[in-house]
C-alpha positions as CSV (number, residue, x, y, z in Angstrom):
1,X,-11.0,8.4,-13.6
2,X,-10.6,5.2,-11.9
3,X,-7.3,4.5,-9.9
4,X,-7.0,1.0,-8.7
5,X,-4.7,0.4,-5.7
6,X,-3.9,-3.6,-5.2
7,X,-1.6,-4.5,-2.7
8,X,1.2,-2.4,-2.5
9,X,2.9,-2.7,-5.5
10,X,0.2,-2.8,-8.5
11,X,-1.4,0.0,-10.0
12,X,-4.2,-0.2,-12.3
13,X,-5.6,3.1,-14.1
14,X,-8.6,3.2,-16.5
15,X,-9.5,6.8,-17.9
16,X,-10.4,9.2,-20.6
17,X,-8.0,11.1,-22.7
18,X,-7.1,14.5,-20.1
19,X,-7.9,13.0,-17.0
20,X,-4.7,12.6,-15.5
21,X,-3.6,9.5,-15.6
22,X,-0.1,10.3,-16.8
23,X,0.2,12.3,-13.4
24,X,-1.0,9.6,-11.6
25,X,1.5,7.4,-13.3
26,X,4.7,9.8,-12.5
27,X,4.2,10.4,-8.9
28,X,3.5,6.4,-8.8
29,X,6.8,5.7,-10.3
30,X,8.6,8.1,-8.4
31,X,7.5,7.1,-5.2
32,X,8.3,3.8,-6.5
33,X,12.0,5.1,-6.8
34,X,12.1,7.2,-3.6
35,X,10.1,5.5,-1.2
36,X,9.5,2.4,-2.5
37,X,7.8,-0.6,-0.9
38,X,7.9,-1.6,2.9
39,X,10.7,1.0,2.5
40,X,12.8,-0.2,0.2
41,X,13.2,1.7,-2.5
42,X,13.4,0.3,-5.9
43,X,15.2,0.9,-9.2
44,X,13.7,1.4,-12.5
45,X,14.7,-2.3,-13.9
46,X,11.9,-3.4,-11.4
47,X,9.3,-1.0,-12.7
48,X,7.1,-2.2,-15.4
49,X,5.3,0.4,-16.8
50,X,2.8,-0.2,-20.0
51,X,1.4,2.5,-21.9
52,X,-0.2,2.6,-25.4
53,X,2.0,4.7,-27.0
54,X,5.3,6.1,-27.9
55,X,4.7,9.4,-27.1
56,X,2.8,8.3,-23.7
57,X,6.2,6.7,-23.0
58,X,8.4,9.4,-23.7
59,X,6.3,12.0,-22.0
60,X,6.1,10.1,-19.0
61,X,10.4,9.2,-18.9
62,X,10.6,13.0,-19.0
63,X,7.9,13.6,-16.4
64,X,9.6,11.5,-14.1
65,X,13.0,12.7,-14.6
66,X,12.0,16.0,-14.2
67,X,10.8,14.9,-10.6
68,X,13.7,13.2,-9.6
69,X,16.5,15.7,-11.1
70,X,13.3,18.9,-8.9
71,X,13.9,16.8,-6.0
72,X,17.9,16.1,-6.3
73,X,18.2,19.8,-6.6
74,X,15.4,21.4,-3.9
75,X,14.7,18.4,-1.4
76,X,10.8,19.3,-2.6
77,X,8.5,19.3,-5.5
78,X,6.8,21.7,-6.2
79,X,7.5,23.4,-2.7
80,X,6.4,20.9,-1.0
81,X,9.5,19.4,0.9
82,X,10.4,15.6,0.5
């Protein structure tokens, strides 16, 4: 898999089916969301986000949901503390 960083704000990912570029893609957006750039967190009408597919689309809203609602409820994911 190849994960392009540019700037801050840009992601670029190019990879086979099973690689884990969804993953990639959720803990981008999330720490989009929570962290954001120079510290300023941003909300999802600033995101862009392009898949090829429907169910790409939906599995990755639920994905990052998940994450948020996991880190709203335990101030970590997956035990790791935020």
């Amino acid at each position: 898999m190849i994960v392009t960083k540019e700037i801050i704000d840009m992601l670029l990912i190019e990879a086979s089916a099973g690689t884990g570029k969804t993953y990639v893609l959720e803990r981008f957006v999330f720490n989009l969301l929570v962290q954001g750039i120079n510290s300023k967190p941003l909300s999802l009408p600033e995101i862009l986000v392009v898949t090829f597919t429907t169910a790409a689309t939906l599995e990755l809203k639920e994905r990052v949901r998940n994450l948020l609602s996991e880190s709203i409820n335990t101030g970590s994911i997956e035990g790791k503390k935020i």
